[in-house]
C-alpha positions in Angstrom: 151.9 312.2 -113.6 153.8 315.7 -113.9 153.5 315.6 -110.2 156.2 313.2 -109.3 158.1 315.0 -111.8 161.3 316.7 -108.7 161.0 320.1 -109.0 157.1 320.4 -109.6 155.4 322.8 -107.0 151.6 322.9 -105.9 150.7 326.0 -104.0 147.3 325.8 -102.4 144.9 328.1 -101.0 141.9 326.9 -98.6 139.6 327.5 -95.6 139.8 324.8 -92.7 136.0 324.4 -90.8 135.7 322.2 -87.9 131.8 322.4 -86.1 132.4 324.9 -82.9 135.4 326.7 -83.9 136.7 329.6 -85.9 137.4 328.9 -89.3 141.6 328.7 -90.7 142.7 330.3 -93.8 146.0 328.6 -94.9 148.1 328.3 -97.5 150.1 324.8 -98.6 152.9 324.5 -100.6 153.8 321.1 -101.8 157.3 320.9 -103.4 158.4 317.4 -104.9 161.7 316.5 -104.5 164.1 313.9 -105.4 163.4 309.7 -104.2 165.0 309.1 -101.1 165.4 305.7 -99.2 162.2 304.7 -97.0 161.0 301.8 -95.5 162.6 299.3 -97.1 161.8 301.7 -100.8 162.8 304.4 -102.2 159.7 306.8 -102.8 159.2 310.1 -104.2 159.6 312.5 -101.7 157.4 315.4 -101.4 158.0 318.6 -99.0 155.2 320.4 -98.0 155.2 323.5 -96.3 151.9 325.1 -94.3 151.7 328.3 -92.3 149.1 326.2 -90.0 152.0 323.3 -89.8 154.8 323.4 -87.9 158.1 321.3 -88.1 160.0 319.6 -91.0 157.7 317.4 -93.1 158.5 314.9 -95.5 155.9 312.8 -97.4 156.6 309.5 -99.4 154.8 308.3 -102.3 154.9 306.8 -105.4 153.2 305.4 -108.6 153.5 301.5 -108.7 152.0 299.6 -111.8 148.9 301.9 -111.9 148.9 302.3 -108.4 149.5 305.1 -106.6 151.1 303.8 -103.0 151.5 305.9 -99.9 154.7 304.9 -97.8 154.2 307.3 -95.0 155.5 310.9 -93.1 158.4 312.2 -91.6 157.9 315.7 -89.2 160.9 316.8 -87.7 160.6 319.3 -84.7 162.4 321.5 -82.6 161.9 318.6 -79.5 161.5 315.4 -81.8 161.3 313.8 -84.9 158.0 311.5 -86.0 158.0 308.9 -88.5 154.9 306.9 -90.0 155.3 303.9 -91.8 152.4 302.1 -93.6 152.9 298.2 -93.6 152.5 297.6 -96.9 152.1 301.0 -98.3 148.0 302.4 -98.8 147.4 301.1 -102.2 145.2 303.0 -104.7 144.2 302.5 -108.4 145.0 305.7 -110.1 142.2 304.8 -112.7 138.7 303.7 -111.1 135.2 302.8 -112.5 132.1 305.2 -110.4 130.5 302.0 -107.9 134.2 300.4 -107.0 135.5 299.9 -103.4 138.9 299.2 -102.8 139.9 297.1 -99.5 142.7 298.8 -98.0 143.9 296.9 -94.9 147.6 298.0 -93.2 149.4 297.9 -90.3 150.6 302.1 -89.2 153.5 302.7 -87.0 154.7 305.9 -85.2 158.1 305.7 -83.9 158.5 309.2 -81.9 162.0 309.9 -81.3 162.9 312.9 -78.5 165.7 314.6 -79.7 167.5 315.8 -75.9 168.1 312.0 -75.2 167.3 309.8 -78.2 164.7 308.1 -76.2 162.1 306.1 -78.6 158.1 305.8 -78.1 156.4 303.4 -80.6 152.7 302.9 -81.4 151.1 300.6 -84.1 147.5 300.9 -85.2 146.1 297.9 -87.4 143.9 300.1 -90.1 141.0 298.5 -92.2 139.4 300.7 -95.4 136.8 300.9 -97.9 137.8 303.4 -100.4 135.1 303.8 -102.7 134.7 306.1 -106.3 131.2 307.4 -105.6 130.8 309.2 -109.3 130.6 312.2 -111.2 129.1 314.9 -109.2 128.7 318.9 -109.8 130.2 321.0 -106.7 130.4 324.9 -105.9 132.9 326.7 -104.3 134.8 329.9 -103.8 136.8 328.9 -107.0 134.0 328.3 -109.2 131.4 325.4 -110.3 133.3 322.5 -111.7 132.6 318.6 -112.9 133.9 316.2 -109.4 135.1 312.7 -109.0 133.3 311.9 -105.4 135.0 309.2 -103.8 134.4 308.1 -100.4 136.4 306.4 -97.0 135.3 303.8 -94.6 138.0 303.4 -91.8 138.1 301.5 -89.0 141.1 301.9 -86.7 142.1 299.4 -84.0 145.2 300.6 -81.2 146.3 299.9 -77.6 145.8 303.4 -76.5 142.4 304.6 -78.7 140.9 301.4 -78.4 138.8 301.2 -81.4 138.0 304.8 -83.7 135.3 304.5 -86.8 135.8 307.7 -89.5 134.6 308.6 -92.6 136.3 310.4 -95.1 135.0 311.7 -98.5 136.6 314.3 -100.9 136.1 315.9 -104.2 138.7 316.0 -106.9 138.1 317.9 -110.1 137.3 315.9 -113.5 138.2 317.9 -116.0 139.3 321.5 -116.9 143.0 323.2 -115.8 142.0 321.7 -112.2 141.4 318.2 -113.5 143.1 315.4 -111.0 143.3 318.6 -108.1 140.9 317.9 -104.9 139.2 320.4 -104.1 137.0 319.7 -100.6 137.5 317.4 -98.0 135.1 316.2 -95.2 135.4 313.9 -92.5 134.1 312.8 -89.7 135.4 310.2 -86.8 133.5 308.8 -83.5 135.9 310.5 -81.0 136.5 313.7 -83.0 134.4 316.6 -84.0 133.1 317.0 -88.1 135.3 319.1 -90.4 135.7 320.3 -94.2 138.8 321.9 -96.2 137.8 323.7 -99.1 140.1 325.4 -102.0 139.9 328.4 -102.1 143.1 329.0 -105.3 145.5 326.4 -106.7 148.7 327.4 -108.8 150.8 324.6 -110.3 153.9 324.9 -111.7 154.5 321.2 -113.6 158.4 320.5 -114.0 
């Protein structure tokens, strides 16, 4: 996939809507850059930089014998730097059949670090998943009509100080056309949260 290719960049365009509040405009720019050591790996690291996100991000991925695995985040503030880790790294098939669920089950831990004295807060949240590829589905938006992969998220997470959170999560990615692979909306949903979508509003891709 040109997208691990360093050097690739992924500008994107979208409206953030969450039930009771104004709706965002932002734009995302998603930069890949060179693999870099990580957890006990050494992803892809991607750089993506928001005008609705503050701090220093770093994301870490990587394509594994058809799968694509997700390592975890890095955000580095002004007062402290964050780092996820997924224990083992979410595992998806890059190439699904429409009715398949894949059991994702990992351990996530945030170590926050305070940068005036170094001093180290950890939390761990035991995550299970049922990632499912719904089908082919037809979706409108701002950027046109287009063919959709549906797939959809089943998560249950378990921690010390949220006790235990249900969420759903189900996004649209586009099958086909100069947008194919590229998701388009996002919805989700959690039982201590409030609903929300992200929807594309222009993508520009410049493959390396």
């Amino acid at each position: 996939m040109a997208d691990y290719n360093e050097g690739t960049v992924l500008v994107e365009e979208g409206i953030g809507r969450m039930q009771g509040q104004a709706d965002i405009a932002f734009t995302r720019t998603t930069t890949t850059g060179a693999r870099q050591d990580f957890a006990g790996a050494r992803p892809v690291m991607f750089i993506p930089r928001s005008n609705v996100e503050q701090g220093d991000n770093r994301e870490f991925r990587d394509l594994v014998n058809g799968n694509e695995l997700v390592y975890g985040v890095v955000s580095d503030l002004s007062t402290q730097v964050t780092t996820l880790v997924n224990d083992p790294p979410i595992s998806t098939p890059i190439d699904m059949r429409p009715g398949q669920t894949v059991e994702r089950n990992y351990t996530s831990r945030t170590t926050i670090v305070a940068k005036a004295d170094n001093s180290t807060t950890t939390f761990t949240s035991t995550v299970q998943e049922r990632f499912t590829y719904v089908g082919l589905q037809t979706l409108q938006t701002a950027m046109g009509t287009f063919n959709v992969c549906k797939f959809n998220t089943d998560q249950v997470i378990v921690s010390a100080t949220d006790g235990t959170v249900q969420a759903n999560y189900q996004l649209w990615v586009a099958a086909d056309g100069p947008y194919r692979g590229r998701t388009l909306k996002t919805a989700d949903s959690a039982s201590n949260g409030v609903p929300s979508t992200v929807e594309m509003t222009k993508i520009t891709y410049t493959s390396k």
